[in-house]
N, C-alpha and C positions, 0 to 999 in steps of 0.2 A: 319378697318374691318367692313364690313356688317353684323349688327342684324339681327338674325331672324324678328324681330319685324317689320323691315324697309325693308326688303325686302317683306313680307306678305303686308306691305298696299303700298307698292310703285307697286305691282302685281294687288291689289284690286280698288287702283284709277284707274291703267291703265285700266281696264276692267271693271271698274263703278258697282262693286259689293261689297257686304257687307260678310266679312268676314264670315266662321263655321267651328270650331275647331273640327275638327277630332280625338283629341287624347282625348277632354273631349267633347263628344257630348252630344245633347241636346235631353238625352233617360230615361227614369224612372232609369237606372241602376246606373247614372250620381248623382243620388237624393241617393236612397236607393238602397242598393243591398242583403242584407239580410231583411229587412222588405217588408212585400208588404202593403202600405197603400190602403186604397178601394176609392180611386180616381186616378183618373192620372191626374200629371201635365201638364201643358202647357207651351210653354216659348215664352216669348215676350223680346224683344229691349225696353230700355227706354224711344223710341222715341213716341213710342209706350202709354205712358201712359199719356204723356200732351206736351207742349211746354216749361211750366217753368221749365227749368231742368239744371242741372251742373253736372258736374265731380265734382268739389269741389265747394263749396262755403263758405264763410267767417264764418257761425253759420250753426249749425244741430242738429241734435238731434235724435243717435245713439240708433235705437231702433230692439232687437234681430227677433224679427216676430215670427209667431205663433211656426214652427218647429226650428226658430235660438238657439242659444248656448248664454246663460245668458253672459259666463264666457267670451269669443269670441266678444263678444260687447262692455264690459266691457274692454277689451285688446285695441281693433282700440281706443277708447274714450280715454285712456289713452297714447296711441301712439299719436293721435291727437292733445295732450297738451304739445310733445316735438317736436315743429317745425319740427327743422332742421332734425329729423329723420325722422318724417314723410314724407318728401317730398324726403328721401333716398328711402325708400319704394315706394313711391306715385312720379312718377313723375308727376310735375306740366303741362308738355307740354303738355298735352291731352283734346279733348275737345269733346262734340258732336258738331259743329259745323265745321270751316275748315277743310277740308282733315278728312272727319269724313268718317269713311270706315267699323263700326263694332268690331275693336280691340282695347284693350287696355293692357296696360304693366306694372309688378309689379316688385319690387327686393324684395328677399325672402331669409334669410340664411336657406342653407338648404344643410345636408348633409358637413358641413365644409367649405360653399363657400357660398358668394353671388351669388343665380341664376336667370337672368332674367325670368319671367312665360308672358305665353302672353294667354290673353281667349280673347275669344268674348263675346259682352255683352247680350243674350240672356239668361234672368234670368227663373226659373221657377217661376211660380204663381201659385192659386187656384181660383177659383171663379173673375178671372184679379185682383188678390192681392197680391204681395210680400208675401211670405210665410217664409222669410230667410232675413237674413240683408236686413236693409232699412229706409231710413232719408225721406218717403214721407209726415210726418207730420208738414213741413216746409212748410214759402210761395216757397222759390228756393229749390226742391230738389237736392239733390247733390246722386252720387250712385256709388261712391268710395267704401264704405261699402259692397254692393251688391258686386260688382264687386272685390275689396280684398278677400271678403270669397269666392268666385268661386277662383281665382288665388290659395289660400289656401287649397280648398277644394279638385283642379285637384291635389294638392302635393300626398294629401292623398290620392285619389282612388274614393272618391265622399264625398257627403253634409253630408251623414250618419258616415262618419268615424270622423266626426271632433267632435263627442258626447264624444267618448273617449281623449280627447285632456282637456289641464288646459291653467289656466291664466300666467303661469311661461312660461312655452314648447309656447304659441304662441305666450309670449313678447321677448321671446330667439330670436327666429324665427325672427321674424320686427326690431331686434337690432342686431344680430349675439353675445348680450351678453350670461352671464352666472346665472339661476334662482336661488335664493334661500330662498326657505320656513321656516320661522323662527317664533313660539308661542312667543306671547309676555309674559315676564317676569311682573310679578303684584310688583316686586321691583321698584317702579321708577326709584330712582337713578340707578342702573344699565342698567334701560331701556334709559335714557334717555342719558348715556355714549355710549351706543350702538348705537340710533339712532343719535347723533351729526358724530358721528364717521362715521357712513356712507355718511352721506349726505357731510361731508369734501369729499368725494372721487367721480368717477365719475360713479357714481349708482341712478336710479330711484328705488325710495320708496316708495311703495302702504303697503295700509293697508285694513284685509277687518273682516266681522264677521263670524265664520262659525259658524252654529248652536248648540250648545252644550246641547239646551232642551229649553221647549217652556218659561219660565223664562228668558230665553237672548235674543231672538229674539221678546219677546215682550217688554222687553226692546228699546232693539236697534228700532225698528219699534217705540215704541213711539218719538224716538227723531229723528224720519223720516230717520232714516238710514237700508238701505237694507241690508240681510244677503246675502252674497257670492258679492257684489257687490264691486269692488275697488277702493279706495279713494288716489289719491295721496299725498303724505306728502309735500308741498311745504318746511316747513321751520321750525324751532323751536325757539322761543323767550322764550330767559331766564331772571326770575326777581331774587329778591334777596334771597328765597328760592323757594326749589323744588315746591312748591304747586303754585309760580305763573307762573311756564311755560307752554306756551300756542301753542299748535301744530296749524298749518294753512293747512286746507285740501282741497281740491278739487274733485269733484267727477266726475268719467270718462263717466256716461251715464246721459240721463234726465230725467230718472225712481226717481232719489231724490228729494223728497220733504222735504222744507225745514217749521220743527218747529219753534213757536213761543219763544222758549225758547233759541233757536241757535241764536249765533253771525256770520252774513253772511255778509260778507263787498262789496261791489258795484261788483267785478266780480266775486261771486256768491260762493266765498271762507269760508270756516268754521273755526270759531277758537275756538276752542275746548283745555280746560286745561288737562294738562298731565293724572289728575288723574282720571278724567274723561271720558278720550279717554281710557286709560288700563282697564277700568269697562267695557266699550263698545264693544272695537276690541278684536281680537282673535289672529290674525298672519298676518306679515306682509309678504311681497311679495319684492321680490327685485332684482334688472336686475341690475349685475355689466357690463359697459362697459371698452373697450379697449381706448387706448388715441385716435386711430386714426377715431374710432366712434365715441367718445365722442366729436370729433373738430366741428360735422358736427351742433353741438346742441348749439345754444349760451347760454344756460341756462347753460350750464355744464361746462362753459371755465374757469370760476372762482376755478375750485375745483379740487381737486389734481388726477393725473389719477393714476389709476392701473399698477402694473407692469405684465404683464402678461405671460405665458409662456404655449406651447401648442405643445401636440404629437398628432398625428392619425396616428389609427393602425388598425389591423384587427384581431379578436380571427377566427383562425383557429383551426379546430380538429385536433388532434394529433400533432401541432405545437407549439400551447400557448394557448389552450383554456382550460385549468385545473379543473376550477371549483372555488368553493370556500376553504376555510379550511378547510371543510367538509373531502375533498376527497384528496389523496395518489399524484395524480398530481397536485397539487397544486401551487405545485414549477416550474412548466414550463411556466405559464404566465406570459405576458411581465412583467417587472422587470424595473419600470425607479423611475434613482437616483435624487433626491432634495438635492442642496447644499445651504439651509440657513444661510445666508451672518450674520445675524443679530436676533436676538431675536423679533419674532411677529407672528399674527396669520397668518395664509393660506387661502385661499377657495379655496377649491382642486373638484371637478366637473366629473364625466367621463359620457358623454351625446353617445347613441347609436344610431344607421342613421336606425336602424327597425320602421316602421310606424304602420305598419296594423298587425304583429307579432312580438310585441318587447320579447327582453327576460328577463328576473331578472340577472338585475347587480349589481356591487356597486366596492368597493375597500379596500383591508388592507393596511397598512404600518407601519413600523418597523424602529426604530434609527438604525441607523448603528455606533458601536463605532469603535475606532481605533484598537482591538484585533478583529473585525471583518472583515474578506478580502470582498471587498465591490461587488467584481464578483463574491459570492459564489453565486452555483447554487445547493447545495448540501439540499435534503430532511429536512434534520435534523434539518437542521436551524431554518425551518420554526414552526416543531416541537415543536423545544426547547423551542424556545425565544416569550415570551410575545409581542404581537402586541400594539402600540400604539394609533392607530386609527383604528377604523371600521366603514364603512358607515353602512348607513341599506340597504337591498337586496329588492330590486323592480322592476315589470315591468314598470318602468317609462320612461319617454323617457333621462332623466337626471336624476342622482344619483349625492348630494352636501352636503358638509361637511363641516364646520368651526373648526380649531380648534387651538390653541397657541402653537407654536414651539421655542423651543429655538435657538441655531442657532449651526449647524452641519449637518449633513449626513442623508437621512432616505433614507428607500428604498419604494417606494409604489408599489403597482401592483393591476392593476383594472382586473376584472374577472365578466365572468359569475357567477351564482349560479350551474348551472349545469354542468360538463366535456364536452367536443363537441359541447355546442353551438355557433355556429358561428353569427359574426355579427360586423359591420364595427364602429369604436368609434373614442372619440376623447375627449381628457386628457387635462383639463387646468387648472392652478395655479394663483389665482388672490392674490398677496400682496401687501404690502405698503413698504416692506425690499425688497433688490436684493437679486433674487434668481436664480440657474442655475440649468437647467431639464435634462437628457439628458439620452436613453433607454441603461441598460445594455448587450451588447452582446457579448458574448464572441468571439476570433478570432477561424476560422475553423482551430482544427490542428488536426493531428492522432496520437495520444501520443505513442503507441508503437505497433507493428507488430499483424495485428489481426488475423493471420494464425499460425500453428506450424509447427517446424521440425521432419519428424518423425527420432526415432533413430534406429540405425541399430541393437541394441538388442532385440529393441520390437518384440517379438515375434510373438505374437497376429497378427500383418501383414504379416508375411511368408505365412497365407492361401492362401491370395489374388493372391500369386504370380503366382500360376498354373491357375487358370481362367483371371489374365491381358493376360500372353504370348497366352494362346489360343484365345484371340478376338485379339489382338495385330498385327501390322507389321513384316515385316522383322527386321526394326531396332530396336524391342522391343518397340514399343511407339503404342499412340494411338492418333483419330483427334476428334473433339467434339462429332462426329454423333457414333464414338466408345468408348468413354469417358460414353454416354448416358445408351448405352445398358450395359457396365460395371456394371455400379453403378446399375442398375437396377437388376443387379443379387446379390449385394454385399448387397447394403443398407437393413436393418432387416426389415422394414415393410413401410406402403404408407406413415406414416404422416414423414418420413423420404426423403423417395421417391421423395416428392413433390420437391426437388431441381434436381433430374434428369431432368431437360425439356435441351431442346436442345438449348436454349437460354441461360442457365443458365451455360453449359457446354463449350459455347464458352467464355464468360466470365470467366469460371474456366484457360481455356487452357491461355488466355490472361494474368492472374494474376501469375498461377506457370509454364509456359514453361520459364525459365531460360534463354535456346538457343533461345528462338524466333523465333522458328521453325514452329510453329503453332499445337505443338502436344506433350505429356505425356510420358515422360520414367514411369517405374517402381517405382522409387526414388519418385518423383512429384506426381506421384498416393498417395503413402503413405502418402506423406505431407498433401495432399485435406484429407483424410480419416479423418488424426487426426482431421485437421482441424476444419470438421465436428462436429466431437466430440463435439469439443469446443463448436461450434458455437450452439449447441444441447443443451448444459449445460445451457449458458448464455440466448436462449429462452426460457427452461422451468424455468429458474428463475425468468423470468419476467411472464408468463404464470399461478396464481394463479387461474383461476377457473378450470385448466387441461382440458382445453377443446381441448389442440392443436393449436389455434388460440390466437395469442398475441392484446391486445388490446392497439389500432392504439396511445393510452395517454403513453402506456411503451414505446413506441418506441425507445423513445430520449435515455431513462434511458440504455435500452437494449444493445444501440450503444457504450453509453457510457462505460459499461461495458467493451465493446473490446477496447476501448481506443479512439472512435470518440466525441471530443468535437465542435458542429456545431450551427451556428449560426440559427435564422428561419427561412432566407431567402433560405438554402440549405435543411434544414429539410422540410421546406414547399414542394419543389421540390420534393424529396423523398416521404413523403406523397401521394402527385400527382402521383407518377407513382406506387405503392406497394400498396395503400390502398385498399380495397377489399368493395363491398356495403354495406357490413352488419358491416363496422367498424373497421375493425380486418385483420391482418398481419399472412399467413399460414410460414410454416417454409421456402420454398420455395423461397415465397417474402423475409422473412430478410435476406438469403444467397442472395439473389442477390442485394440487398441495400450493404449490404456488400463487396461483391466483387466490388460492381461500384466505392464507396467508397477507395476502396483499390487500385485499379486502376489510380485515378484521384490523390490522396496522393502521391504516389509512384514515378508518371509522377511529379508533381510538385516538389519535392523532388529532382530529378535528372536535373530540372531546375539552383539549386546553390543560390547565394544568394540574388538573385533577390526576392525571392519568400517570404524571412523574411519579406519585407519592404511591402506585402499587394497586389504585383501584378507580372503578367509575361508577359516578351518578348517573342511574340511565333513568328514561321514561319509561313505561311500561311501554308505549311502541316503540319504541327506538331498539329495546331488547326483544321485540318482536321482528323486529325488520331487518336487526342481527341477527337473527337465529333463524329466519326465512330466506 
């Protein structure tokens, strides 16, 4: 199959022109879109600024530029020092020179996948100067750097949004790993269990200083180390106690300069003793990969890979987007079960695909013992029982957690902070034990008849019987369009009302015409009535601010009430066709979810017992006559 990529310059040689990216063009809105600076940029082609120039070259020296991202610079420098990833990201084939056309191409995890990005190299400047990534202070410059933060920058929407963005979110990114921000512990010994314990697995280890008050940073700055700047961990050599172990660092950009007092071995590495390094740094940084990342790296082939396991999902309103603990529907977001094989820690992750509006997420989760049935979905649960884990609640682009599991059952569930907000995620589990992931859904069934009979003593129905035969036929019965204006004289008031539509009436005639006639005796009149009733109870049960309007998170609960237990896949569906803009379900909408519902059970139900086993044999009209 043909790339975009290859089709663009295989288009661009033929016609001896220089590529311009239409989807990220080369306009001030591209740079800033909320700021307006009092200059406008320019943009030039690399070719543009000398002769001595590369895509890559062998050394550089990775420097942010006036308006670049500290953090961002600091990220590629450190990407730059695992090979084989980098040239994951960075294909090597590209040059200005042969078949040089204007375009170049990056691999980006983004959104749950690796995606090819393709820009053209038209950079902005100021005054003809790089103002954004840039290695011009090299004899060969190289402008990979350049050119990655545009490929990064078009993800995001322009150069301005990448201000909001960290060092975790954009090594996730150039690795398709999993971030995790960890303060270093001032226990050695435990610090230094922790960092062995990583670096056995297939995880890059940065370390960096974040400012804690001007005493640390003039520290750290004396011993030439930069605050927010990150330092890879190459390796840890242990002597015969804790005080002689000696951390070997590396540092990702060429902003460090190195003290008289440091031990820097010929390529430019730092050895720094344990206890030394814990006075200095603050928190480390660390990018777990998957085995099949990790192959691409030869640094990493020695050391033990992650087992990893991973959902993506989507929080929808009124379907699974609950909220946090906080709130009453809580219990309807996704619900997926961890079956811990073995006694050890987790890194459990739920990263969200919002860019430019992300929302506050995170995740609980809860042991599941063997008195607990592991498909509950029941409120109370959640209520009752003590949570094991809590992430913290942020708008972060990834929410990550560590913590020690025994080996059994838990149930986790990642959520917004808020009820309804929507937004596409994705759930992964990094351990060293086998573990098995898998979302709890329940099977769609309609536990028991969500309509009543009415009985022939009920009095209270006799009214009715003199205004049916007056709108009624000769045979006593009535068709939807006479169904309508019935009920519009019978039902007590409008917020009742609102099921009278004529849509709603033909659906009534489809669920209680017995004969399949296509029309209402007397008998079946009474039945809808009670029906009603019912179905009148069970919404204002769910309807706590009495507004008349059910809000679209009771939904589920509501249904379930009359006996619909539904997966999200049909609840989403429902959703989609009942929900109203303002959020909220009128009576009208849940009687006619109901009736579809009832409909579609019913029809399966008289299929036999095909239908236990998860599917049906239909006719081509039979699946006509369902779906009309």
């Amino acid at each position: 199959m043909v790339s975009d990529f290859a089709e663009i310059k295989q288009d661009c040689l033929k016609n001896n022109k220089l590529w311009e990216d239409t989807d990220f063009s080369a306009v001030q809105e591209s740079v800033f879109y909320h700021q307006t600076p009092p200059f406008a940029f320019e943009w030039k082609r690399p070719k543009e600024f000398g002769t001595s120039i590369n895509f890559i070259a062998p050394q550089g020296k990775i420097h942010p530029g006036q308006f670049g991202d500290h953090w961002l610079a600091s990220c590629f420098g450190c990407l730059r020092q695992v090979e084989g990833l980098f040239y994951r990201v960075v294909p090597a084939d590209q040059t200005f020179e042969e078949d040089y056309c204007g375009i170049f191409r990056f691999r980006i995890w983004w959104h749950g996948e690796w995606r090819e990005v393709c820009v053209d190299d038209r950079l902005p400047v100021v005054g003809n100067k790089l103002v954004f990534m840039n290695d011009l202070g090299t004899p060969q410059s190289q402008f990979w750097p350049s050119l990655l933060e545009k490929a990064y920058a078009k993800l995001h929407g322009s150069y301005e949004a990448l201000k909001y963005g960290t060092f975790g979110d954009a090594l996730s990114d150039l690795t398709g790993g999993v971030a995790e921000n960890i303060q270093i512990d001032k226990n050695l010994n435990q610090t230094l269990s922790w960092l062995e314990n990583c670096l056995r697995m297939t995880s890059i280890v940065t370390c960096k200083i974040i400012i804690e008050g001007a005493k640390k940073a003039e520290e750290a700055l004396h011993h030439g180390f930069f605050p927010n700047e990150s330092y890879k961990i190459l390796e840890v050599h242990k002597g015969p106690q804790t005080d002689d172990v000696v951390l070997t660092l590396r540092p990702s950009t060429s902003l460090h300069k190195y003290n008289q007092g440091l031990i820097v071995d010929s390529h430019g590495n730092i050895k720094l003793s344990l206890a030394k390094w814990t006075r200095i740094f603050t928190h480390l940084d660390v990018i777990h990969l998957d085995k099949e990342t990790a192959a691409d790296e030869p640094s990493l082939k020695s050391r033990r890979p992650w087992n990893v396991k991973v959902f993506q999902g989507y929080w929808r309103r009124g379907v699974n987007a609950g909220g946090c603990r906080n709130y009453d529907s809580f219990h309807i977001n996704p619900r997926l079960q961890i079956t811990n094989l073995s006694d050890g820690y987790l890194v459990i992750s739920v990263s969200q695909y919002n860019v430019t509006e992300p929302q506050v997420i995170g995740f609980t989760g809860y042991e599941i013992t063997d008195e607990i049935h592991a498909d509950s979905t029941d409120p109370k649960f959640y209520k009752t029982r003590k949570s094991l884990i809590n992430s913290q609640y942020t708008n972060a682009r990834q929410v990550t957690e560590r913590a020690s599991f025994n080996s059994g059952v838990y149930l986790v569930l990642p959520t917004t902070f808020e009820p309804g907000s929507e937004a596409q995620f994705i759930f992964r589990i990094y351990s060293q034990q086998p573990v098995k992931l898998k979302q709890q859904e329940v099977a769609p069934v309609m536990l028991k008849t969500p309509w009543v009979t009415a009985k022939d003593a009920q009095k209270s129905l006799s009214q009715y019987q003199g205004i049916f035969l007056k709108i009624a036929d000769q045979q006593k019965s009535v068709n939807p369009f006479e169904l309508q204006e019935l009920l519009e004289i019978c039902l007590p008031n409008d917020y009742i009302k609102s099921c009278a539509t004529v849509d709603i009436c033909r659906q009534v005639v489809k669920v209680f015409d017995e004969d399949h006639v296509g029309r209402l005796n007397f008998q079946e009149f009474k039945n809808l009535i009670c029906s009603i009733k019912l179905w009148q109870s069970v919404f204002k049960n769910h309807t706590k601010e009495k507004t008349g309007a059910l809000k679209v998170e009771r939904f589920k609960d509501a249904l379930e009430e009359l006996g619909f237990k539904l997966n999200s896949s049909i609840l989403s569906n429902l959703v989609f066709k009942y929900i109203r803009k303002d959020g909220t379900l009128r009576f009208g909408d849940f009687v006619g979810a109901v009736l579809s519902l009832t409909s579609v059970f019913e029809f399966v139900g008289k299929k036999g017992d095909d239908s236990s086993l998860g599917f049906l044999k239909l006719a081509t009209t039979e699946l006509l006559e369902l779906a009309i």
